[in-house]
Backbone as XML, in Angstrom:
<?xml version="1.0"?>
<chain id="A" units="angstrom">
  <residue number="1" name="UNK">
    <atom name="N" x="32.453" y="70.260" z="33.646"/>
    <atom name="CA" x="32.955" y="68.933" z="33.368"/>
    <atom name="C" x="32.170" y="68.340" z="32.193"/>
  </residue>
  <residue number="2" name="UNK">
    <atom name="N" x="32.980" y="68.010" z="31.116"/>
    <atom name="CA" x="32.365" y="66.449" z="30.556"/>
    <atom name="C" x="31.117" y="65.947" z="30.662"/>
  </residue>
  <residue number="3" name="UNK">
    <atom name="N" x="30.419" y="65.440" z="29.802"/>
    <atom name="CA" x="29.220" y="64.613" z="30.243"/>
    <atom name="C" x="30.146" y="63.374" z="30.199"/>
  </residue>
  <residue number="4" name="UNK">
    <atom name="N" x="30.041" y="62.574" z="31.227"/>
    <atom name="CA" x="30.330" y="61.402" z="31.275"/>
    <atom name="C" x="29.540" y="60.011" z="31.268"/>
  </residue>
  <residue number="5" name="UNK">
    <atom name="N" x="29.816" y="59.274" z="30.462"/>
    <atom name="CA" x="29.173" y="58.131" z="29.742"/>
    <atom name="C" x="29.760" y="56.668" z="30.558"/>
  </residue>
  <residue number="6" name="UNK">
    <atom name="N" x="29.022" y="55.787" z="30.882"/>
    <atom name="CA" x="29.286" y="54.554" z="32.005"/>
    <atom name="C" x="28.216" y="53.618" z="31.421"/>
  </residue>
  <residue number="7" name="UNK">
    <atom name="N" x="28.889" y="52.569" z="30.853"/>
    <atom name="CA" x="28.769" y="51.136" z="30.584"/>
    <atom name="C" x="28.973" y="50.609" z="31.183"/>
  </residue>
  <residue number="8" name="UNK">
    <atom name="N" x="27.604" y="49.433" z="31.896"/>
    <atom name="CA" x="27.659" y="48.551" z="32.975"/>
    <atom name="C" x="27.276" y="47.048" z="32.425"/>
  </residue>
  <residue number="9" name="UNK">
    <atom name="N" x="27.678" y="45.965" z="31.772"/>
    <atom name="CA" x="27.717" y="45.180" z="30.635"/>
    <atom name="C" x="27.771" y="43.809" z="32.054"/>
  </residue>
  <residue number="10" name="UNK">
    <atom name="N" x="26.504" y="42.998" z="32.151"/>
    <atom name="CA" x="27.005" y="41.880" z="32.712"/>
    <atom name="C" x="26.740" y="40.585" z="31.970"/>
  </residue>
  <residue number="11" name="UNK">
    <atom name="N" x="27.808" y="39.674" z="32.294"/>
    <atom name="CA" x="28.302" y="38.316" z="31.348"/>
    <atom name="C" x="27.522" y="38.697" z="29.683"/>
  </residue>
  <residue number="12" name="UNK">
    <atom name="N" x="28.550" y="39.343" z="29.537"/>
    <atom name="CA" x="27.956" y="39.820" z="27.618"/>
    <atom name="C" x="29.182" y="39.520" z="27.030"/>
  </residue>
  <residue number="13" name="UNK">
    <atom name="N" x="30.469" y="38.772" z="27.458"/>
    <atom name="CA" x="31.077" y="38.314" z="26.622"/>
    <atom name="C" x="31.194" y="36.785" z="26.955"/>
  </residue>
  <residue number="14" name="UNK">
    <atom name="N" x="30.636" y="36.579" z="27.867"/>
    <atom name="CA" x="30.634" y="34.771" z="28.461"/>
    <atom name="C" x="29.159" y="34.291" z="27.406"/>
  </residue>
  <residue number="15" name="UNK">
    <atom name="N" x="28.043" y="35.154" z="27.524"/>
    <atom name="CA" x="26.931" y="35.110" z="26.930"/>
    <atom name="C" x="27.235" y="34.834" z="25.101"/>
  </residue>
  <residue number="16" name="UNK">
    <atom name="N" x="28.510" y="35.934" z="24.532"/>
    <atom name="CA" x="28.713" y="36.323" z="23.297"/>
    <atom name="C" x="29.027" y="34.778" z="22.881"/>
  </residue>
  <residue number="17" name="UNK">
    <atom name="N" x="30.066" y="33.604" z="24.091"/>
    <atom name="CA" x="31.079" y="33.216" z="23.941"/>
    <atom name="C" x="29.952" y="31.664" z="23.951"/>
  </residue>
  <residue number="18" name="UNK">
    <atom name="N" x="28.596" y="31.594" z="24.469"/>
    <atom name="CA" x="28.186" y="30.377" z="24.966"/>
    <atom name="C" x="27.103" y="30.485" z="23.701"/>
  </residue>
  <residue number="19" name="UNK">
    <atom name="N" x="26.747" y="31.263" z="22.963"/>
    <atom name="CA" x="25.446" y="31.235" z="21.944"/>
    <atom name="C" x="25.472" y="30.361" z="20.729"/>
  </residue>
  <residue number="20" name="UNK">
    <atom name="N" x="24.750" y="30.122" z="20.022"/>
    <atom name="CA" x="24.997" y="28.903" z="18.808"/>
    <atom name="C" x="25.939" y="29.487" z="18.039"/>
  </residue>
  <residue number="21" name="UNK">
    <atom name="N" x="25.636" y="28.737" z="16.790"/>
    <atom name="CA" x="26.406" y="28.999" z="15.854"/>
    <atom name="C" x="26.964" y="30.714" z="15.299"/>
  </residue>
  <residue number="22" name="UNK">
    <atom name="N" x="25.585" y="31.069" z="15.475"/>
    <atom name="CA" x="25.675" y="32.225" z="14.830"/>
    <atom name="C" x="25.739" y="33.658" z="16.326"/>
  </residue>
  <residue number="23" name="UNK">
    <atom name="N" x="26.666" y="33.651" z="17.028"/>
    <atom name="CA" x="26.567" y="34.594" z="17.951"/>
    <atom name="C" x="26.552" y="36.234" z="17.800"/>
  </residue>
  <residue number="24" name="UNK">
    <atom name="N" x="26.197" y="36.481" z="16.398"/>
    <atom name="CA" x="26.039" y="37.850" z="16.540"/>
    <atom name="C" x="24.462" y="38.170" z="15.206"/>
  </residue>
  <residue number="25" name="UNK">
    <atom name="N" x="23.996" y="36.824" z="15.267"/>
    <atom name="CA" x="22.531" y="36.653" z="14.563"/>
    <atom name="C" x="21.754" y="37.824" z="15.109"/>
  </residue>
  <residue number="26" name="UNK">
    <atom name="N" x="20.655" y="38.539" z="14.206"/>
    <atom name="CA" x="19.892" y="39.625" z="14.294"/>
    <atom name="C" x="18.301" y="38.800" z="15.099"/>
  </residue>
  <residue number="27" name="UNK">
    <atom name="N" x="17.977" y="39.670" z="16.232"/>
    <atom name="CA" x="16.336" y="39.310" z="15.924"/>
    <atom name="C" x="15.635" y="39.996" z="15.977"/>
  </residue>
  <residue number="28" name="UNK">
    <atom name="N" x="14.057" y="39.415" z="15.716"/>
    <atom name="CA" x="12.741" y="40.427" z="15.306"/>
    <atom name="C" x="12.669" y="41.313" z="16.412"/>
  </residue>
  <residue number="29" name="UNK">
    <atom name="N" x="12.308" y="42.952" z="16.527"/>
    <atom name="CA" x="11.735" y="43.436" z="17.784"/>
    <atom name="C" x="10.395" y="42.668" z="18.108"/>
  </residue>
  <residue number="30" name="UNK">
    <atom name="N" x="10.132" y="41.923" z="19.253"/>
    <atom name="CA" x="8.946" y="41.782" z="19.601"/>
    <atom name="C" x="7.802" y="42.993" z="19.917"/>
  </residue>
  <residue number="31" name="UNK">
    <atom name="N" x="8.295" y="43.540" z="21.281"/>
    <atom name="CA" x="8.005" y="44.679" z="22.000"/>
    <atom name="C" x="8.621" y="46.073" z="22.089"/>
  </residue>
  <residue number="32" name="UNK">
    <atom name="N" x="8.622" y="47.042" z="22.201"/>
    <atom name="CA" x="9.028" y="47.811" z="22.640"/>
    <atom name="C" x="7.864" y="48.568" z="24.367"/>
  </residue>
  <residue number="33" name="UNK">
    <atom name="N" x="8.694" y="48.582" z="24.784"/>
    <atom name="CA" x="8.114" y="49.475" z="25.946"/>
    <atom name="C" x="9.471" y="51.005" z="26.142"/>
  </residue>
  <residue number="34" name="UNK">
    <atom name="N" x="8.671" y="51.810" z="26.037"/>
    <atom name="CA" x="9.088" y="53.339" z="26.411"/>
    <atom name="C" x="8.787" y="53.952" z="27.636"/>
  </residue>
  <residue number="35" name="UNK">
    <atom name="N" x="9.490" y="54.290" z="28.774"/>
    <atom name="CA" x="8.839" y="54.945" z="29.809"/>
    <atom name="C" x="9.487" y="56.427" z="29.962"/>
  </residue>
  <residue number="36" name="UNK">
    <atom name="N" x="9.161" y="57.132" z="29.763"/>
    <atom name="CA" x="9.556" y="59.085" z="29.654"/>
    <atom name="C" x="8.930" y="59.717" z="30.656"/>
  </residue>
  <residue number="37" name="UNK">
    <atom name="N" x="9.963" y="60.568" z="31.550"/>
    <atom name="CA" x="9.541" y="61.578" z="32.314"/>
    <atom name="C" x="10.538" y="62.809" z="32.710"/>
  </residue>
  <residue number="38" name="UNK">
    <atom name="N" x="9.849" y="63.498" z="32.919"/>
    <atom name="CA" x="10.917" y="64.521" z="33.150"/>
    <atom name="C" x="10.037" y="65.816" z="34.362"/>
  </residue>
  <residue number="39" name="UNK">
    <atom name="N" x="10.953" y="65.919" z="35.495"/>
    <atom name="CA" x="10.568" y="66.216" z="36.644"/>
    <atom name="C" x="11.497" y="67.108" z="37.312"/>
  </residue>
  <residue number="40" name="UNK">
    <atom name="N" x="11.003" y="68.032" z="37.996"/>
    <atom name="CA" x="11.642" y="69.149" z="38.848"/>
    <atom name="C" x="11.726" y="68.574" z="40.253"/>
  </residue>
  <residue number="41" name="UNK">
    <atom name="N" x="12.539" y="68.171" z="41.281"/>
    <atom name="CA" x="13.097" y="67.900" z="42.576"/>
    <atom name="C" x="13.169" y="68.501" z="43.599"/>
  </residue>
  <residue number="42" name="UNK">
    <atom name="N" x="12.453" y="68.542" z="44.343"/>
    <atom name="CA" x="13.204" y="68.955" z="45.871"/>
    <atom name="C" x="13.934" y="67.576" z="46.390"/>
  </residue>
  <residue number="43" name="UNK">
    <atom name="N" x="14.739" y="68.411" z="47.497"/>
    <atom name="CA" x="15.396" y="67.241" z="47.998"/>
    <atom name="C" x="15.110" y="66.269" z="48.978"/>
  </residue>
  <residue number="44" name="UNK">
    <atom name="N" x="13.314" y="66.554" z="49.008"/>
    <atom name="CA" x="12.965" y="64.901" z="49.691"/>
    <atom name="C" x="12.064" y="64.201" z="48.517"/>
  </residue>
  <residue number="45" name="UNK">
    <atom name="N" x="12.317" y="64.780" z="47.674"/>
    <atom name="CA" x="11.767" y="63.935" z="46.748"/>
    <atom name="C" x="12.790" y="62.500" z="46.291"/>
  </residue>
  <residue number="46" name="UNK">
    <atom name="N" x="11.571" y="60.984" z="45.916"/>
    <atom name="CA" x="12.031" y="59.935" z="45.447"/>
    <atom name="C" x="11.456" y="59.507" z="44.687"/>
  </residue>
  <residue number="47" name="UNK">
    <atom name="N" x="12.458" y="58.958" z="43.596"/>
    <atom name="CA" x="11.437" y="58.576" z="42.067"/>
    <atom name="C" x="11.993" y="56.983" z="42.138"/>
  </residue>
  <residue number="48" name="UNK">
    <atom name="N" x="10.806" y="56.047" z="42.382"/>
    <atom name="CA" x="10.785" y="54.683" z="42.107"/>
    <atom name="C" x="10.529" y="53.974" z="40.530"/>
  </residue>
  <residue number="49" name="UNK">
    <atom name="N" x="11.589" y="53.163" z="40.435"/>
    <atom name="CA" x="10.918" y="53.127" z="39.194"/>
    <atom name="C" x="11.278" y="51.570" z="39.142"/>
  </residue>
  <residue number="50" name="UNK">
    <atom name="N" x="10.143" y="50.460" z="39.497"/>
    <atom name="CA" x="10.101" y="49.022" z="39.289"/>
    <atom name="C" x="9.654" y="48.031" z="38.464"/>
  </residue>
  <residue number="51" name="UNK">
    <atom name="N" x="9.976" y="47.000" z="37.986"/>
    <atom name="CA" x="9.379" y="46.137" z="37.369"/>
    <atom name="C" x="9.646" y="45.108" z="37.527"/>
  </residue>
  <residue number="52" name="UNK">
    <atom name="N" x="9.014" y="43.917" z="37.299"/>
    <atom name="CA" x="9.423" y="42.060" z="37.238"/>
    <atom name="C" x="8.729" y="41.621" z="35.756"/>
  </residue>
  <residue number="53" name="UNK">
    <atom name="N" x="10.028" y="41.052" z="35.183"/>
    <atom name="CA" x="9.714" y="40.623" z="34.090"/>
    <atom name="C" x="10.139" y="39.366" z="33.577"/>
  </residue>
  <residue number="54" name="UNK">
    <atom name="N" x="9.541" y="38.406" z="33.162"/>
    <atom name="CA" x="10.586" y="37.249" z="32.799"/>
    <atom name="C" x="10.740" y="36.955" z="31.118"/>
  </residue>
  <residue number="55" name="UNK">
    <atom name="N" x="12.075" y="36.430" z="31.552"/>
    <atom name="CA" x="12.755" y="36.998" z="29.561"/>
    <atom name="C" x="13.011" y="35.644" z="29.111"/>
  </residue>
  <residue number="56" name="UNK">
    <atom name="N" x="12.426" y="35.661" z="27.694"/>
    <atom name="CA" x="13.180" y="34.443" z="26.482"/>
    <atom name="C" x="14.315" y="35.062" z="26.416"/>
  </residue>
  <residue number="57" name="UNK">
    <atom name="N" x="14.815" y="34.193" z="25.721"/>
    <atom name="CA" x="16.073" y="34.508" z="25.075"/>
    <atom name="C" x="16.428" y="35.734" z="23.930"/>
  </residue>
  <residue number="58" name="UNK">
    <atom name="N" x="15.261" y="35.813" z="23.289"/>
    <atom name="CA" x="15.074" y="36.802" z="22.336"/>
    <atom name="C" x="14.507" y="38.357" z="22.985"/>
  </residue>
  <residue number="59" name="UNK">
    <atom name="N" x="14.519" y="38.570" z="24.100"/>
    <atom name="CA" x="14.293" y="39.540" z="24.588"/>
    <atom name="C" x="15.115" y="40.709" z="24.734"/>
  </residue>
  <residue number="60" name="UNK">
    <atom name="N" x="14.796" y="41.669" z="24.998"/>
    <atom name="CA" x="16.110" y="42.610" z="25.225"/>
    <atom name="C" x="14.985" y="43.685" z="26.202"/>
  </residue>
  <residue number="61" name="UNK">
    <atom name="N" x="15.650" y="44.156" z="27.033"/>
    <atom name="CA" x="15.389" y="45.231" z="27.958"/>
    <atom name="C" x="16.189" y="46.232" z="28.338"/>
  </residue>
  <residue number="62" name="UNK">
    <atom name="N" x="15.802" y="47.599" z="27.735"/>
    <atom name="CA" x="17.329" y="48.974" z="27.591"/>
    <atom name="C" x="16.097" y="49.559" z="28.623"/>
  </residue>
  <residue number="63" name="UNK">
    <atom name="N" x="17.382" y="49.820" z="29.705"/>
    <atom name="CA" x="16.849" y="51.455" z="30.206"/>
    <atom name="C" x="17.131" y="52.257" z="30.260"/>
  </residue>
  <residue number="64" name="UNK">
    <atom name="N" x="16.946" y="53.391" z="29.867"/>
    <atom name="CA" x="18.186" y="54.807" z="29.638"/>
    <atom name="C" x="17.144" y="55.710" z="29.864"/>
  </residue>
  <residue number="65" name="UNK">
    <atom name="N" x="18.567" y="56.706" z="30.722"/>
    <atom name="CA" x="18.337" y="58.215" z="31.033"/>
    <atom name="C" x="19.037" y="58.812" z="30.994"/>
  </residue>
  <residue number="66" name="UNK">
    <atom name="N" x="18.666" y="60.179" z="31.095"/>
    <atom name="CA" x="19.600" y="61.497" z="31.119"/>
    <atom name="C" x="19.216" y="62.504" z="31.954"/>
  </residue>
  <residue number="67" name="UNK">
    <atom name="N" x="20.297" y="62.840" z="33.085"/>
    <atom name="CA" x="19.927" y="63.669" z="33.872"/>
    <atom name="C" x="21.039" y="64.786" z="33.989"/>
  </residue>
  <residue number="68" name="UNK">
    <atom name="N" x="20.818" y="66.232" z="34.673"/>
    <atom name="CA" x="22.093" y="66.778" z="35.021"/>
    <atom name="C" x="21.883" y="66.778" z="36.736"/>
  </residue>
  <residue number="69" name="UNK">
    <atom name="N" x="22.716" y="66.555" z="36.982"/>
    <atom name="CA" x="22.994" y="66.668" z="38.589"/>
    <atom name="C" x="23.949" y="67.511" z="39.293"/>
  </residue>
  <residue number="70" name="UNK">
    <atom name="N" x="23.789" y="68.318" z="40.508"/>
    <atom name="CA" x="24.100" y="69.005" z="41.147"/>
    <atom name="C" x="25.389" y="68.121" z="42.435"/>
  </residue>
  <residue number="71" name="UNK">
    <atom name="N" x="25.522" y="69.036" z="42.814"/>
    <atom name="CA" x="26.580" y="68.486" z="43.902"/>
    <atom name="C" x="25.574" y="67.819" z="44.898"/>
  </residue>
  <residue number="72" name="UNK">
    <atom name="N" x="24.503" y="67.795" z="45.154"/>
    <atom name="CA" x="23.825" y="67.429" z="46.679"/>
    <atom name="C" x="22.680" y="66.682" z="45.982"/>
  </residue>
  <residue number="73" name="UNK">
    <atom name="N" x="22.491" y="66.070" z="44.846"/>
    <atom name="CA" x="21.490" y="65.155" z="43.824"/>
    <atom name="C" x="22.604" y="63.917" z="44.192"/>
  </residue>
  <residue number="74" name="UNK">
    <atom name="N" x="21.387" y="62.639" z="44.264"/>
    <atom name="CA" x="21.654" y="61.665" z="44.199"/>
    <atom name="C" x="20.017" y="60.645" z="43.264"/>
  </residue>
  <residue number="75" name="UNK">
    <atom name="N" x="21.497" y="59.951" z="42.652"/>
    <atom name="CA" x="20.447" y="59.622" z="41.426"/>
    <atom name="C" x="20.920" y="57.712" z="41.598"/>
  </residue>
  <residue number="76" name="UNK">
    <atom name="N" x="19.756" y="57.319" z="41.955"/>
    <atom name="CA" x="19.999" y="55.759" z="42.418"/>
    <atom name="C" x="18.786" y="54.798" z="41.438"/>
  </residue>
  <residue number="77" name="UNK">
    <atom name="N" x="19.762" y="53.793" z="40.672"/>
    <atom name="CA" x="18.941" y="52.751" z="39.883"/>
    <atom name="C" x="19.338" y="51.635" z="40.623"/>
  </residue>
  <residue number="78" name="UNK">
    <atom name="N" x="18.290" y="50.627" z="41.168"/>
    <atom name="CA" x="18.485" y="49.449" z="41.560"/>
    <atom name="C" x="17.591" y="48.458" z="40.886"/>
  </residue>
  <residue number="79" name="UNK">
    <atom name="N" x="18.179" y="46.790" z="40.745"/>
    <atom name="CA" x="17.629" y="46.152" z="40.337"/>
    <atom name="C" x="17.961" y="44.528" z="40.838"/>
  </residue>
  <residue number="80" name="UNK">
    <atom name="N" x="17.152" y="44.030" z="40.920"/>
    <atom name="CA" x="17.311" y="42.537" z="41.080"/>
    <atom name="C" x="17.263" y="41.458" z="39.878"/>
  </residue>
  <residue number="81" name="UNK">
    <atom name="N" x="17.680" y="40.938" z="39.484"/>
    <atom name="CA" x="17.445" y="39.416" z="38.000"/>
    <atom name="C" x="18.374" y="37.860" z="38.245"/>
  </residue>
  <residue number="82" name="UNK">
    <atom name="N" x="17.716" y="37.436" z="37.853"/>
    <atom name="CA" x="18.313" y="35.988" z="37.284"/>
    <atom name="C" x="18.325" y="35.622" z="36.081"/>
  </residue>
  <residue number="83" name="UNK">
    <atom name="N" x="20.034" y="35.589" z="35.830"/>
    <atom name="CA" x="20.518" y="35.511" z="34.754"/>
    <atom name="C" x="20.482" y="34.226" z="34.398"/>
  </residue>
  <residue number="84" name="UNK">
    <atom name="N" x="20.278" y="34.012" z="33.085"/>
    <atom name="CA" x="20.839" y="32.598" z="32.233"/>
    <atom name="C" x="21.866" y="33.043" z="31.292"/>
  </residue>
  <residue number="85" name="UNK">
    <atom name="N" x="22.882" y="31.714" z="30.840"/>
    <atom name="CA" x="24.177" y="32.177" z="30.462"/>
    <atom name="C" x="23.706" y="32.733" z="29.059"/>
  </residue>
  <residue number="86" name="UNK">
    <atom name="N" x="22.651" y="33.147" z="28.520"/>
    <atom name="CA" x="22.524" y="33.493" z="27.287"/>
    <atom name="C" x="21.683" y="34.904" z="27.097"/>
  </residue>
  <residue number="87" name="UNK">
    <atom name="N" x="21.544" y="35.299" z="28.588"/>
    <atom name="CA" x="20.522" y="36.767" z="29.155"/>
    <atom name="C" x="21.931" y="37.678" z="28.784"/>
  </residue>
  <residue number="88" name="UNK">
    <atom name="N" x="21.900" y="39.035" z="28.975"/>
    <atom name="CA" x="22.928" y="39.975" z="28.746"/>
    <atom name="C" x="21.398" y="41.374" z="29.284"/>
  </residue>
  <residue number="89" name="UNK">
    <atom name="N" x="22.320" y="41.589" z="30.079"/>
    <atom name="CA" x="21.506" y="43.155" z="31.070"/>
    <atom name="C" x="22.926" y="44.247" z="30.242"/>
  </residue>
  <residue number="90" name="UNK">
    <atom name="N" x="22.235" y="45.321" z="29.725"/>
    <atom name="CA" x="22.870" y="46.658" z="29.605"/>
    <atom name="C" x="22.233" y="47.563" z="30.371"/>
  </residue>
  <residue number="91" name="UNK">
    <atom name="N" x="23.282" y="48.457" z="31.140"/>
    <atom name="CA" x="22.674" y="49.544" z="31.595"/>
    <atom name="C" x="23.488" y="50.810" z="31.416"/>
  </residue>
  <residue number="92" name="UNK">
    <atom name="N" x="22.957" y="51.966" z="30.482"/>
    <atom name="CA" x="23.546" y="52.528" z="30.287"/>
    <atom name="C" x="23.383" y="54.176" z="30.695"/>
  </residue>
  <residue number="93" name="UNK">
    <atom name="N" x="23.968" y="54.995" z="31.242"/>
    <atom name="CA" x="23.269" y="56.026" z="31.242"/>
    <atom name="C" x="24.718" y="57.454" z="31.614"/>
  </residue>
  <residue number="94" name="UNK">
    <atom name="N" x="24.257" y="58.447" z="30.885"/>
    <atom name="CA" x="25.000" y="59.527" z="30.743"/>
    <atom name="C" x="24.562" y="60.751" z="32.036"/>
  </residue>
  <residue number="95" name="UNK">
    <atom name="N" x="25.402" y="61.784" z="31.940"/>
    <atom name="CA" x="25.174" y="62.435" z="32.877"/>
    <atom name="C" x="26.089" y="63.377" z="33.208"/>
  </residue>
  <residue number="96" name="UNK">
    <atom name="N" x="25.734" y="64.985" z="33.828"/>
    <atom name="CA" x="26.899" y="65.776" z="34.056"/>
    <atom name="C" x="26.600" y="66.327" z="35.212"/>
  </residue>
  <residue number="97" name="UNK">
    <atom name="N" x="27.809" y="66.548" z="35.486"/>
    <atom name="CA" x="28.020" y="66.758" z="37.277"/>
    <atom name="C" x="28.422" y="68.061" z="37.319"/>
  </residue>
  <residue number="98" name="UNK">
    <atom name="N" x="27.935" y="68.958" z="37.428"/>
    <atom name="CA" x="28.229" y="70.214" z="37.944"/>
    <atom name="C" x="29.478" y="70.408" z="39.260"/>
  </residue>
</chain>
């Protein structure tokens, strides 16, 4: 099969639709944070992966991965936030299913 690609986009066109004047204005990178790993599984293995962060407006937070998965792999991202109408969460991530 396909690698299949899934865009999970919340209020990013209410956000696009509520911003000043200029709603598609560029800004500075402040930060970058990178987190990389790459790991072999058994199947009681669990990979946590948490954070709490609180965001300006000028912030941005990407998390991306790439995994291949088997029929009996389960691959679970959870998260909690509070949005303001001008926050925009992407989560994007690819993947092939055997």
């Amino acid at each position: 099969m396909s690698p299949v690609v899934n865009e999970l986009t919340f209020k990013a066109l209410e956000a696009l639709r509520n911003r000043s004047e200029d709603p598609f204005r560029e800004y500075e990178v402040l930060y970058v944070i990178t987190l990389q790993f790459e790991t072999t599984l058994s199947d009681e293995d669990v990979i946590t992966l948490q954070f709490e962060t609180t965001l300006s407006d000028e912030d941005v937070i990407t998390l991306q991965f790439e995994t291949t998965l088997s029929d009996e792999d389960v691959n679970s991202l959870q998260f909690e936030t509070t949005l303001s109408d001008e926050d925009v969460i992407t989560l994007q991530f690819e993947t092939t299913v055997r």
